[in-house]
C-alpha positions in Angstrom: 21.3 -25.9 -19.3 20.2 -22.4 -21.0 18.5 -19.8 -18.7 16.6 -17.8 -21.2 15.9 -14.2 -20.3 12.5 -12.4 -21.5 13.7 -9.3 -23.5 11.7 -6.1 -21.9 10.8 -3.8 -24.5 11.7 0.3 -24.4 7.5 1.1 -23.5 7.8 -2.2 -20.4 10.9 -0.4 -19.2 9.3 2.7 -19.1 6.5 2.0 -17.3 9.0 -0.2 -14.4 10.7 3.1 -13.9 7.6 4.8 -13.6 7.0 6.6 -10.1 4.1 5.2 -7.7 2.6 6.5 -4.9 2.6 3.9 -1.9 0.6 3.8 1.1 0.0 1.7 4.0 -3.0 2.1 6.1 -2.8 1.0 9.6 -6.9 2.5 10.0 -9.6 5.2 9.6 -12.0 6.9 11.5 -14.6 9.4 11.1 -14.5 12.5 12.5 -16.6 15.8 12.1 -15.3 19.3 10.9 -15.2 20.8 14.4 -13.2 17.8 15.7 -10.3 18.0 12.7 -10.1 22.1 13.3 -9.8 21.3 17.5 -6.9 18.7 16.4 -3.8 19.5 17.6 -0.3 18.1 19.1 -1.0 15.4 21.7 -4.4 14.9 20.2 -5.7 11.1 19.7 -7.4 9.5 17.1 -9.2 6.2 17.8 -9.4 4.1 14.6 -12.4 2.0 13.9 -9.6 -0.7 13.6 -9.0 -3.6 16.4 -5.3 -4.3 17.1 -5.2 -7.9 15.4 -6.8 -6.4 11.5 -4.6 -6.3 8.8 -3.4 -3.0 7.1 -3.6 -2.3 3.8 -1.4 -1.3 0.9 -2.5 1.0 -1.9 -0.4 2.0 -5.0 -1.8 5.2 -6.5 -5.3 4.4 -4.8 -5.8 0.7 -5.8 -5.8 -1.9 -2.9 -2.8 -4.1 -4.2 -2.2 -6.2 -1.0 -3.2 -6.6 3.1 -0.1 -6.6 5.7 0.3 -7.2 9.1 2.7 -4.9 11.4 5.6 -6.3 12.6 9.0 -4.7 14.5 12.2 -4.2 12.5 14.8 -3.1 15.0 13.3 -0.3 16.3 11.4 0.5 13.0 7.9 -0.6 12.3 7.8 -2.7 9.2 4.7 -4.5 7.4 4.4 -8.2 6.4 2.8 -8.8 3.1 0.6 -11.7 4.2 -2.5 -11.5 0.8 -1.5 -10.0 -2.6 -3.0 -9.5 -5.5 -1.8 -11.2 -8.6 1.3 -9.2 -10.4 -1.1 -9.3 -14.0 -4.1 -7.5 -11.8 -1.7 -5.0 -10.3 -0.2 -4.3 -13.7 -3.8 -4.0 -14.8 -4.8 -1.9 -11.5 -1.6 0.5 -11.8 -1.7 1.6 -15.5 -5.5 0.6 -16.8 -4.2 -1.9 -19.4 -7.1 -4.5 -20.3 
């Protein structure tokens, strides 16, 4: 039995080498101007998150998908546990239609 491969054209292999910003936010909070400029080492922030909420994963601002924390070793890691579908990240990351 044949496998067939898709060919990927030069402007798809482009953009899948293309640089992304990636973040993963565990909370927020809001906080006044005098309490940012009185931040300092040892300060704490208390998120407006409870310990069981998911965190969520941008890519260059766009909510692509919600994780939970989890241990690694003695890293902290994030399980992808709700994702978006790849055609409404592609359509998210590069404003294709």
């Amino acid at each position: 039995m044949k496998t067939s491969k898709k060919v990927v054209g030069p402007q798809i292999s482009k953009l899948l080498e293309m640089p992304v910003t990636a973040r993963l936010v565990l909370g927020e909070c809001k906080m006044e101007i005098d309490e940012i400029l009185r931040l300092g080492q040892g300060s704490m922030l208390v998120l407006e998150t409870q310990v069981e909420d998911n965190m969520k994963l941008y890519i260059n601002d766009e909510e692509i998908a919600k994780a939970k924390s989890v241990t690694v070793g003695d890293k902290l890691g994030a399980q992808i546990i709700e994702i978006s579908s790849t055609e409404k990240r592609l359509k998210d990351l590069t404003d294709l239609e």
